[in-house]
Biotite code that builds the C-alpha atoms (Angstrom):
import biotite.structure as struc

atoms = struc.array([
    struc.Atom([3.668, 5.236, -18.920], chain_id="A", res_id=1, res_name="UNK", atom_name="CA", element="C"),
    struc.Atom([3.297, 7.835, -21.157], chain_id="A", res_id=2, res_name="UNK", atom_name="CA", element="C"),
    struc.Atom([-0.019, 6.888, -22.706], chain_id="A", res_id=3, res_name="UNK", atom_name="CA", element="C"),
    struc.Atom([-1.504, 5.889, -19.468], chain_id="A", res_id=4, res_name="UNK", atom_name="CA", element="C"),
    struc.Atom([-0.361, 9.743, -18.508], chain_id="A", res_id=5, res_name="UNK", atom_name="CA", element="C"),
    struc.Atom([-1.918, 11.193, -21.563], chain_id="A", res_id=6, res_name="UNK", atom_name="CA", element="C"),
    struc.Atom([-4.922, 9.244, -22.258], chain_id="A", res_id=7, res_name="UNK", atom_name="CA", element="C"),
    struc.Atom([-8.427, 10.905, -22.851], chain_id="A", res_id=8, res_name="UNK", atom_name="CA", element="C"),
    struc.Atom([-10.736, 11.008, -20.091], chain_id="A", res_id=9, res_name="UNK", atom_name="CA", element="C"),
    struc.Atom([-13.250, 9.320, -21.270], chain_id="A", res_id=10, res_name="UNK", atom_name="CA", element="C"),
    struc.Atom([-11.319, 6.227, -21.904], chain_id="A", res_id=11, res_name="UNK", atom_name="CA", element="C"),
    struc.Atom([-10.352, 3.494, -19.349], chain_id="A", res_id=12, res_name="UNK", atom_name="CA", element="C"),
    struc.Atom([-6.684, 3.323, -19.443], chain_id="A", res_id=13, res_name="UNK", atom_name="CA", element="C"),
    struc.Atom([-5.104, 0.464, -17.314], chain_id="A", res_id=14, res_name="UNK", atom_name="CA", element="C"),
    struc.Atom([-1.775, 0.280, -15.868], chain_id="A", res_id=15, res_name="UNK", atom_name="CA", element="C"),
    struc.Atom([-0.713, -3.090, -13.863], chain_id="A", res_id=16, res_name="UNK", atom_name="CA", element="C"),
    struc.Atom([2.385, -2.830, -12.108], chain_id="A", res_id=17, res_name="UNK", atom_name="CA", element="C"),
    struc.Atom([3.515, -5.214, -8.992], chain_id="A", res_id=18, res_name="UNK", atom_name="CA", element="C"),
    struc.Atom([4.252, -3.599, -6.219], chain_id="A", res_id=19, res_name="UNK", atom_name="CA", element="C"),
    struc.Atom([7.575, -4.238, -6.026], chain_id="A", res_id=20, res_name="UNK", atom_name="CA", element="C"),
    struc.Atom([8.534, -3.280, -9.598], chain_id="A", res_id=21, res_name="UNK", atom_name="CA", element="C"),
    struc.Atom([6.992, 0.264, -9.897], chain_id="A", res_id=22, res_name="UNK", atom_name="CA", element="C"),
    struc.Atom([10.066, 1.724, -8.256], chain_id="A", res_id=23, res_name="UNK", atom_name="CA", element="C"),
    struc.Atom([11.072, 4.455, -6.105], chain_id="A", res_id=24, res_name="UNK", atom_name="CA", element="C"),
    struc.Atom([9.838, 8.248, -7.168], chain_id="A", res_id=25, res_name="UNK", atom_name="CA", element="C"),
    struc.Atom([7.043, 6.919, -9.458], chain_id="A", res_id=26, res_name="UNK", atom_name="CA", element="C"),
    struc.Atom([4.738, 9.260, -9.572], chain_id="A", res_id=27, res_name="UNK", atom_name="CA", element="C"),
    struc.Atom([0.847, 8.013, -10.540], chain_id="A", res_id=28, res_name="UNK", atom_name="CA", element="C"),
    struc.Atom([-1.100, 11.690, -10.190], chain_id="A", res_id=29, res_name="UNK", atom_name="CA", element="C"),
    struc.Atom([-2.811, 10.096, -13.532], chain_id="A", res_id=30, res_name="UNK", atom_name="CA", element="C"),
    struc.Atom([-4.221, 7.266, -11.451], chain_id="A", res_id=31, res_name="UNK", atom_name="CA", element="C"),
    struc.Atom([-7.479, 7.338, -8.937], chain_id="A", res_id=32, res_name="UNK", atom_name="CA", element="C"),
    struc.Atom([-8.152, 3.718, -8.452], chain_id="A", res_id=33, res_name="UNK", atom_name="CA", element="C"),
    struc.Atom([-5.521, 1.297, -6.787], chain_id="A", res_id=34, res_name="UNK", atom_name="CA", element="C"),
    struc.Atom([-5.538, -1.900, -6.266], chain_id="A", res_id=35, res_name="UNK", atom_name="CA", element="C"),
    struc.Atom([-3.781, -3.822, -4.075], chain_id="A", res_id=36, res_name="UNK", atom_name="CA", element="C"),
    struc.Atom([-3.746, -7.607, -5.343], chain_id="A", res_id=37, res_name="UNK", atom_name="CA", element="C"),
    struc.Atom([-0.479, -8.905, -3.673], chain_id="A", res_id=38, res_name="UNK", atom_name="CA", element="C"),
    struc.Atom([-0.499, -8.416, 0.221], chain_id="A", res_id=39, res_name="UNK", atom_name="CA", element="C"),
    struc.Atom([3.155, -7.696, 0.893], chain_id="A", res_id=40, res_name="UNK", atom_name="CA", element="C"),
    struc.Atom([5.362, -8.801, 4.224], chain_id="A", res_id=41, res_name="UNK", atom_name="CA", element="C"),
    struc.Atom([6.179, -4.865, 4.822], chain_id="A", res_id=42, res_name="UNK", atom_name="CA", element="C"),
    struc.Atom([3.175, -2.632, 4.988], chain_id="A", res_id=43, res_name="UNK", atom_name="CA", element="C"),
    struc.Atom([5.082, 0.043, 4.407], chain_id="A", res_id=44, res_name="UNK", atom_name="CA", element="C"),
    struc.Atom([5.941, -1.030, 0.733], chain_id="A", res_id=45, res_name="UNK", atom_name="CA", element="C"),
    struc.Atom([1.847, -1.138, 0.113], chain_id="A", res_id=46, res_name="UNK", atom_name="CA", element="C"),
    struc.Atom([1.841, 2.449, 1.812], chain_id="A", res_id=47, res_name="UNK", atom_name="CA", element="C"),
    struc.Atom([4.023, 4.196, -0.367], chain_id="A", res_id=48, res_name="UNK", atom_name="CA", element="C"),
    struc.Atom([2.142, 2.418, -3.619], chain_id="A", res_id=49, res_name="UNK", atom_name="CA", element="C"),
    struc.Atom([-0.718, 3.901, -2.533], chain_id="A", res_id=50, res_name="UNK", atom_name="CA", element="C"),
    struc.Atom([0.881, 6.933, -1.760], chain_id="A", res_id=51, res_name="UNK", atom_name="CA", element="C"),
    struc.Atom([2.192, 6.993, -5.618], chain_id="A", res_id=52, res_name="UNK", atom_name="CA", element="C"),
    struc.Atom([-1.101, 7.997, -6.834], chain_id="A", res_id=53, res_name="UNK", atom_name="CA", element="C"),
    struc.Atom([-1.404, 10.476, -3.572], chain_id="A", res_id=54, res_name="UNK", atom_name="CA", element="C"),
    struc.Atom([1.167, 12.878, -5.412], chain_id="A", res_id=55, res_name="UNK", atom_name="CA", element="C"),
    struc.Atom([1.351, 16.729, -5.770], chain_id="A", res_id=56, res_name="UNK", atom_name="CA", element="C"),
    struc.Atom([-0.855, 17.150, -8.502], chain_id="A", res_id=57, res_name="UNK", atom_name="CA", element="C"),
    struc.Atom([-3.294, 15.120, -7.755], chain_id="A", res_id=58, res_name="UNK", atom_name="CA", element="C"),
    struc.Atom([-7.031, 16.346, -8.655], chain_id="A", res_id=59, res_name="UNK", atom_name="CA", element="C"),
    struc.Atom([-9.190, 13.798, -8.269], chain_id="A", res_id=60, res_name="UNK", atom_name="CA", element="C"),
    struc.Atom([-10.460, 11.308, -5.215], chain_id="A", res_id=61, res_name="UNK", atom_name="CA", element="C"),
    struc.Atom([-7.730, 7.854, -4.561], chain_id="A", res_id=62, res_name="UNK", atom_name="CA", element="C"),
    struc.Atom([-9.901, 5.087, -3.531], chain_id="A", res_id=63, res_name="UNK", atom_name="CA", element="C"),
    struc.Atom([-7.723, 1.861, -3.020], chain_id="A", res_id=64, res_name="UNK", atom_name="CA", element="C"),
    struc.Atom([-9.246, -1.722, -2.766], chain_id="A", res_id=65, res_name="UNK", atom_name="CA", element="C"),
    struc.Atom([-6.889, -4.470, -0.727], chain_id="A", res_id=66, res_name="UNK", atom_name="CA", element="C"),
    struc.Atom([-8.126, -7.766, -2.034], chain_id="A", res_id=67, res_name="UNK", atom_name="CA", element="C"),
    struc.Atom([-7.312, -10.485, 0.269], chain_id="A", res_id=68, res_name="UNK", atom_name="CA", element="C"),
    struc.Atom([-8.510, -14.319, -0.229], chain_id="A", res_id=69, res_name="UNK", atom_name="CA", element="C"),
    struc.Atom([-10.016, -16.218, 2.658], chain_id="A", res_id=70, res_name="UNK", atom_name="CA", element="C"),
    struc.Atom([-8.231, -18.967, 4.021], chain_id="A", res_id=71, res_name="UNK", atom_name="CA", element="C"),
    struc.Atom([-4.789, -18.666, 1.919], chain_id="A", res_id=72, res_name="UNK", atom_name="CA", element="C"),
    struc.Atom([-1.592, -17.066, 3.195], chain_id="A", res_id=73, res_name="UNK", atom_name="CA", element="C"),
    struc.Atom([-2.790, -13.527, 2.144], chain_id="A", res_id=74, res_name="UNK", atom_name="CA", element="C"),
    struc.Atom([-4.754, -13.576, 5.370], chain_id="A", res_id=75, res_name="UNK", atom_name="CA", element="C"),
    struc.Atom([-1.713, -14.519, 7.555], chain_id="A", res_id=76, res_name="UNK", atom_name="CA", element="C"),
    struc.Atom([0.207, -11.613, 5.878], chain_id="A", res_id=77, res_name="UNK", atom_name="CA", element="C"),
    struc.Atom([-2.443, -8.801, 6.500], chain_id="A", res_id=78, res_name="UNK", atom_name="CA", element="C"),
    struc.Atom([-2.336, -10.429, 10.083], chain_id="A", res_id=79, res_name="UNK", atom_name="CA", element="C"),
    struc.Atom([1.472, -9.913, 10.206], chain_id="A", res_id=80, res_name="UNK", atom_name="CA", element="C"),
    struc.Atom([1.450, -6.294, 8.760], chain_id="A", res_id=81, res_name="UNK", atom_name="CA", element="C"),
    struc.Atom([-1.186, -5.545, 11.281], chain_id="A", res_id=82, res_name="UNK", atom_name="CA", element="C"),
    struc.Atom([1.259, -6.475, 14.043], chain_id="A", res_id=83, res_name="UNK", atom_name="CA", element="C"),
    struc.Atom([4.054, -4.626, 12.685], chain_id="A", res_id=84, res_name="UNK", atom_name="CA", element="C"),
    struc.Atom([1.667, -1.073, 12.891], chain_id="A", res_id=85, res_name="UNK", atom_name="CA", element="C"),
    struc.Atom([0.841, -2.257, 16.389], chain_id="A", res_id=86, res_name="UNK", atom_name="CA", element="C"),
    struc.Atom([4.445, -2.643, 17.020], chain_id="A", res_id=87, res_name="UNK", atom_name="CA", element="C"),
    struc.Atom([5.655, 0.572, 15.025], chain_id="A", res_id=88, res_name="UNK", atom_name="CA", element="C"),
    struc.Atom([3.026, 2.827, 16.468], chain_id="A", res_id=89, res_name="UNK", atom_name="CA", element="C"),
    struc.Atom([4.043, 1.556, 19.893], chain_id="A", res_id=90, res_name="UNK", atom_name="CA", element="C"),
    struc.Atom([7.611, 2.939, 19.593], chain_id="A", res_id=91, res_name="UNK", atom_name="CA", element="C"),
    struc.Atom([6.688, 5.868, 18.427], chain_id="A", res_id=92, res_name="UNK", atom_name="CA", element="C"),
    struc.Atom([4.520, 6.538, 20.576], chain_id="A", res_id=93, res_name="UNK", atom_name="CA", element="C"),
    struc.Atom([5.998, 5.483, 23.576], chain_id="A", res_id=94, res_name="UNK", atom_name="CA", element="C"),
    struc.Atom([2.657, 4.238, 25.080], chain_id="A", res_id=95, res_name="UNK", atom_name="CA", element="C"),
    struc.Atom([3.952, 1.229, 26.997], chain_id="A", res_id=96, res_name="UNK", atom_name="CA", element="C"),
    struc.Atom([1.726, -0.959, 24.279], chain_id="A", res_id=97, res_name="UNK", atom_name="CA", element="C"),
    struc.Atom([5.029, -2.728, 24.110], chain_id="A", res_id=98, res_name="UNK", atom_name="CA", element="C"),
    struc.Atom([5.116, -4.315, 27.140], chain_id="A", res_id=99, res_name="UNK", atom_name="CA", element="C"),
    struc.Atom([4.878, -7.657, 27.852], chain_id="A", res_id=100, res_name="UNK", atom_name="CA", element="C"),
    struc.Atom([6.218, -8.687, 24.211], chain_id="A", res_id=101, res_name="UNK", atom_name="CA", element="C"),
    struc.Atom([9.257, -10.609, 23.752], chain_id="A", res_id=102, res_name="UNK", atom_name="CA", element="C"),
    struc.Atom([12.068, -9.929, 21.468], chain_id="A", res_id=103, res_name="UNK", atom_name="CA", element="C"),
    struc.Atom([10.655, -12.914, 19.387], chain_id="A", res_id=104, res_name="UNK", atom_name="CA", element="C"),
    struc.Atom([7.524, -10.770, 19.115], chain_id="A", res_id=105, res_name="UNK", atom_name="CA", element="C"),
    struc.Atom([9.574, -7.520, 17.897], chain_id="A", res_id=106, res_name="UNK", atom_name="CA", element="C"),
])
């Protein structure tokens, strides 16, 4: 971590780390370009590895890339973490976009 931290500018340093293993209060300031390769069942887990790099600190622009393969299982996971926003945002906001879904559907 530390050479990733401390490497030159002009060099392209490259630090892989699953989404799942990089931890709680990781903090990726050093970083500007994620990329998500492994669409996870909780969006919130590929929120706050994007947010790593979106630390105090930070000087330079985040752009994150979500790869996703066509016709495999990745697709039916983005679907699912789309439905869990929908689902989220309708509790919190309290829009009645909940209505008509089942429990099942919760």
């Amino acid at each position: 971590m530390k050479t990733f931290i401390e490497s030159p500018a002009d060099t392209c340093p490259l630090l892989l780390i699953s989404l799942m293993s990089g931890g709680e209060g990781l903090n990726l300031q050093a970083a500007n370009h994620i990329f998500l390769l492994d669409p996870w069942w909780n969006p919130a887990v590929e929120q706050q590895a994007t947010q790593r790099a979106h630390r105090l600190g930070q000087i330079k622009r985040v752009q994150v890339v979500k790869m996703v393969t066509k016709d495999t299982i990745e697709e039916r996971i983005v679907a699912l973490q789309d439905k869990k926003r929908a689902v989220c945002r309708g509790i919190i906001d309290g829009d009645g976009s909940l209505e008509g879904l089942s429990l099942e559907d919760i």
